[in-house]
Every structure is written in C-alpha cells, then in structure tokens.
N, C-alpha and C positions, 0 to 999 in steps of 0.2 A: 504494500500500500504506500503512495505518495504521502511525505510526510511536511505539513506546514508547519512556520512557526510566527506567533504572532508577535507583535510589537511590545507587549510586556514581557510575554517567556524570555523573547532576544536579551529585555532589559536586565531581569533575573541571573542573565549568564555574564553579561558585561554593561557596564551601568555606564556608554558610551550613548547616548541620543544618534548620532550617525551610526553607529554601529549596528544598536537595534535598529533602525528603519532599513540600511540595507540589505539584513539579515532576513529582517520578515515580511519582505520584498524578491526576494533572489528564490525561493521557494517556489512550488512544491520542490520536496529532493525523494530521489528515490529510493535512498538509502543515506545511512549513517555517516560514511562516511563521505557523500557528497553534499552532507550539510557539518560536516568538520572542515573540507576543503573550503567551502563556500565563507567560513567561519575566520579562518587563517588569512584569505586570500584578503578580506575585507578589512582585519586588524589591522594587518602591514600598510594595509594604503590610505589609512583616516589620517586625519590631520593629528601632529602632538598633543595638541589643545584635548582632542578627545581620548586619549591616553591619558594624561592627568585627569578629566572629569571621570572615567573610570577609576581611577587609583585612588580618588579620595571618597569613591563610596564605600572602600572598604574599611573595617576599623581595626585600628591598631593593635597588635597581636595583646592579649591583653588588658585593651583599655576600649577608648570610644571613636569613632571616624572623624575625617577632620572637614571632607564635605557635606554638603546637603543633596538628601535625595534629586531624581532629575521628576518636574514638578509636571511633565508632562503625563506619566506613568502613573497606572491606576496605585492607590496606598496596596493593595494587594502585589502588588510586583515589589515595593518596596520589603514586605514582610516575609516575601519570600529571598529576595534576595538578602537577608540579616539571615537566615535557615539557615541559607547556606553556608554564610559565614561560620557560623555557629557550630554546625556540624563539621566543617574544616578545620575549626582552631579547634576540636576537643581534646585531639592529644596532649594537644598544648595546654588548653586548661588543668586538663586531668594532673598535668606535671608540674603544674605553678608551684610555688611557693613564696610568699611573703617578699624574702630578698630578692629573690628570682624578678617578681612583677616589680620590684620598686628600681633593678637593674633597667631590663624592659625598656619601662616607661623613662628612664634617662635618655638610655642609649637609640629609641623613638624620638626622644625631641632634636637631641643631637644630629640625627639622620634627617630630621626634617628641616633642620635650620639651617643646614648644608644642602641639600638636594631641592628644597621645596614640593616635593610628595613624601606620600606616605611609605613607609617600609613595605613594601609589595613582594610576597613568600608563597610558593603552592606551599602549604602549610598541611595538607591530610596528611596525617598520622605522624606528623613529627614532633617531638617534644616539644617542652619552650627552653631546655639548654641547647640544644640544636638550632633553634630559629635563632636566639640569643648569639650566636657562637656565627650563623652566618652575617648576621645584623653588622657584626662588628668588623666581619671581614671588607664587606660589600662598603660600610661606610669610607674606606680611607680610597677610594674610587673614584677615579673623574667621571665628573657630571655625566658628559654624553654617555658612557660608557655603562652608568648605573641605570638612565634613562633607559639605552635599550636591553637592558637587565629583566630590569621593571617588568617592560613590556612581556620581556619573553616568560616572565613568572605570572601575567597576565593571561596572558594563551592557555600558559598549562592548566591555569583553573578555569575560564572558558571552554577548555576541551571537554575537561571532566564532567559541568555542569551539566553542558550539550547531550553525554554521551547518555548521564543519567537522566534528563527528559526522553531524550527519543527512546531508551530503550526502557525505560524505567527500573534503572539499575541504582544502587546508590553512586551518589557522585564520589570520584575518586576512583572509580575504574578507568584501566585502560584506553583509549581514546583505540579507533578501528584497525589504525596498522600496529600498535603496539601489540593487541591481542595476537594479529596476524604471527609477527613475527614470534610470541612467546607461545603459539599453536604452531608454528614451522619448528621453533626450537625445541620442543617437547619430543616430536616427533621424530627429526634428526638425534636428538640426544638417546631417545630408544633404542633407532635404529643403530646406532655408533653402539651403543652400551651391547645390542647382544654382536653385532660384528665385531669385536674388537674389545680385548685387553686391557687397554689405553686409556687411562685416567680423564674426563673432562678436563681441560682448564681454561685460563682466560683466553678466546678467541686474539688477543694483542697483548703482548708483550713485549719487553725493552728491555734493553742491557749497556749499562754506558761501563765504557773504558777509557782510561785515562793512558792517554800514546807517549804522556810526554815523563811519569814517571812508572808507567808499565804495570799499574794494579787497577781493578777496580775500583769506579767511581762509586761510594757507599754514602750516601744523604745526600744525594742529587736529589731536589724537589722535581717532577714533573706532571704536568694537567692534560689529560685528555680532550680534546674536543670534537664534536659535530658540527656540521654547517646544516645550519635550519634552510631548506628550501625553497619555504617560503619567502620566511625572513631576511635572509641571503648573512644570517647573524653567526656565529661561533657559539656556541652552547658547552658549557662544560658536564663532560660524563665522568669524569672519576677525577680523583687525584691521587698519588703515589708519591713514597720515595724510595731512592733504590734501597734497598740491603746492603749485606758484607759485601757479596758478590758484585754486587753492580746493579743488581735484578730488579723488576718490577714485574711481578708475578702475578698482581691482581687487580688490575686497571678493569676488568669488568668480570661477572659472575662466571662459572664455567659452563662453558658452552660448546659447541660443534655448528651453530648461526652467529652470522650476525647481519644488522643491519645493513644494505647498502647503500655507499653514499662516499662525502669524502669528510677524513676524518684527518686530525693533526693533535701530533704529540709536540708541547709545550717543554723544553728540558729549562731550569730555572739552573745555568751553568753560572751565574753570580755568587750566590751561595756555594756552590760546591769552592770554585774558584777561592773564594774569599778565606774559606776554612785551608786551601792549599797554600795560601800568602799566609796565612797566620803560623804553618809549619815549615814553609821556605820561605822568608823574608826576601832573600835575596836572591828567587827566584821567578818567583810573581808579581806582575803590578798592581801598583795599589787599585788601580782600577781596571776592571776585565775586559777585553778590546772587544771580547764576544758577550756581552752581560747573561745573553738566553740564545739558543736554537729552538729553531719550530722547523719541523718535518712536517708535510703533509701529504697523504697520497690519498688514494680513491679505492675504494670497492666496489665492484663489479657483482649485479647482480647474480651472471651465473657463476660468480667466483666467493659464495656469501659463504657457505661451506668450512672455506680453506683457514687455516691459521697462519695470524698476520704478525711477525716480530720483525720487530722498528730496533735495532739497535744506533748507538751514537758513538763514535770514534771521535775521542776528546781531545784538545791541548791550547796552551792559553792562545793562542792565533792559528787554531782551523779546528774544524771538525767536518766529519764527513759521517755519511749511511749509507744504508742499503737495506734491501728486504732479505733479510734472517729464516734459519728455519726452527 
C-alpha cells in the first residue's frame, strides 16, 4: 500500500516548517525506504535557518528546549513530538544523577554560548555519561564543523522516527538499508561460520609501523569514517588506538559484510609523533611536518564480502599504504 505523510506527522519527525511541507508533499511512497530517501534528500537541501529551527525544538539532554514550538502545527504534533523526545533520552534519564545533570546543564550552556544551538545527540539508548563524555568532545569544535555534526545527529533521529511511523515499530530501529545490510550480515556470517574454521573479525583493520625506528607504532589515535551520500558529509564509525603491536583490531563489530561505499581511516600521527620527540629529543621536531594521515578508499558492492586492512608505513617526513591482507 502507498504510504502518505501528513504535515504534522512530517513535523513530529523534524520540527523544520520547510521540511515538513516538502515531506508531506513528495508522497505517496511506496515503500519505506523511498520515504527515508525522500527524507535525506530534502534535509541536505533546506536552508540553515531551518536546521537550527529544528535543533531548538529539541530539549536539552536533561533539562528544557531552548525554542518555541512551530505555531503553524496542530498542539497534537507538538505533544507528540516531546514523546518522542522523551522516549529517546530515557536511557539517559534512567542514568542521571544529581552531579551528573548539574555537569549536563553547565557543559549545555557552554555548548550553547559557543555554537548558538542546542547540543543535538541520537540519544536512544545511550546513557547521560556517554552523551556527557560526547558533549564535551564535540564542544572544542569549529563552528561549521559542529553545525554539520548537528545536522547529521538530526537525520539519525529523523530516520528513526520515520521508520517507527510507517512501520509502527518503536523509534530507534534501524532505518531500511541498515536492516538490509545486518539481514545480509547474518546470513553471510552463517554461511562463513558453517564453511569455514575462521574466526569473524573486524571487516577493516590497521596496522601502523614506525620505518624510521623499526617497531610498532603502539597509541596511535585513529577515527574511522563514512561518507554520507546524501550529505556528501564524513560520518564517524568507530574510533581506535593501536596496541603493543601496532594493531587496531576492532574498528567495527565482527563480521564477513560490510557496507558499500567509501570509507577513510583518520591516523592522529601528532600524538604518536609527539610521544616519539619526548623519547628522542634530538631526533624529532618539535612540530610534526605530517600532524595526521587520512587514507581513503572505496568498496565495491560486489566486493562487500572481502576483508579490508589499511595498514600505515610511518616516519617523521613520509608515510605511505596499501591494501593489507
């Protein structure tokens, strides 16, 4: 069955005025997932203006919103979309504490006095020392940069809300290709598990080595990332650092899939570097000629399968990679 969405539901998902009108406008969809595409395609291309009126209908993890409802929406959109709130920060609630919320509500005004929106978190199921713990990272952030943060922390619970209307699921499930691919992974990881011996592990792994004193690189920071295709943004999936070894072993859960697309390993070789100036002085400069390396390569749908290791050949003036087995 063709599926509508009306002008308040729209609002309920994303408390944007343009947002909801192109939404429940662009319908019927004939499935879920071409009213999550419709959904995406429509975020990326509103004005900023309607990003922040969204952002300020939510309320602060812990406390109260810092906008006003959009006054065009029936008051039942408005109460529905506090549910939803509601139900998304419960984790968080459930983990409050006293000092906890009175942190919170500092490092919220801090983040608001600096950025001018609200702290904006897919918040299901996460505690409040986790929300706390990203708040504070997210804050020492350039503007543009938290901006389309924001955004992308916007989407995820846009998705979720969507996915629990059309399908009436609760919110907080999977959006249609996440299922897809954790229904492709199940199945692949079956299949691997009765063919085969062979341990699952992380579908991407790393391994940095240091060329210029010949051992592994051990507290190398490094960040995963995805490129949104709608968004044309960087999305961060895991973060690591190496081991004794060099290793980073668990940049994502074990698997035999993964997503297609293209994806880029972040190596934070400043830190590593720095710690190597602090044990040869008079071999390092004080400042790193290379601060970070970013690798990025692509996956290939019919190559989702395969296992991808990114390793990094280090030294204070080059590095180089290639594809690992």
């Amino acid at each position: 069955a063709l599926m509508n969405i009306t002008y308040d539901q729209a609002f309920t998902l994303c408390a944007s005025k343009e947002f909801a009108t192109r939404l429940s406008t662009a319908g019927p969809f004939p499935d879920l997932e071409a009213a999550l595409h419709a959904a995406r395609s429509i975020w990326w291309s509103v004005p900023v203006t309607e990003w922040l009126a969204a952002f300020s209908a939510h309320p602060r993890i812990g406390g109260q919103r810092f906008g006003n409802p959009d006054s065009n929406s029936h008051p039942s959109s408005h109460k529905a979309f506090d549910a939803h709130s509601s139900t998304e920060q419960a984790a968080a609630s459930s983990s409050m504490t006293p000092s906890l919320q009175e942190e919170l509500a500092r490092w919220n005004q801090q983040y608001y006095d600096k950025f001018r929106h609200v702290f904006l978190i897919c918040a299901k199921g996460r505690p409040a020392q986790d929300i706390l713990a990203s708040l504070q990272a997210r804050y020492h952030r350039l503007p543009y940069e938290e901006l389309q943060t924001a955004a992308g922390e916007q989407m995820k619970i846009t998705e979720q809300r969507l996915t629990g209307l059309l399908e009436g699921a609760p919110t907080g499930t999977l959006d249609a290709q996440g299922r897809a691919h954790a229904r492709a992974n199940q199945v692949l990881s079956q299949l691997a598990a009765s063919s085969s011996s062979q341990p699952l592990r992380s579908p991407i792994t790393s391994h940095v080595l240091d060329t210029a004193l010949g051992v592994p690189a051990r507290g190398l920071p490094l960040v995963l990332h995805k490129l949104n295709e709608h968004s044309k943004l960087w999305e961060v999936i895991s973060q690591s650092v190496t081991n004794e070894d060099g290793r980073a072993g668990n940049l994502l859960p074990p698997s035999n899939y993964l997503a297609p697309g293209r994806y880029s390993v972040r190596f934070d070789t400043a830190t590593y570097l720095a710690a190597c100036k602090a044990k040869h002085p008079g071999y390092y400069a004080n400042l790193p000629f290379y601060p970070e390396a970013t690798v990025c390569f692509e996956i290939e749908p019919a190559k989702s399968t395969e296992h991808y290791h990114i390793p990094l050949l280090l030294s204070p003036y080059g590095y180089s990679t290639y594809r690992g087995s």
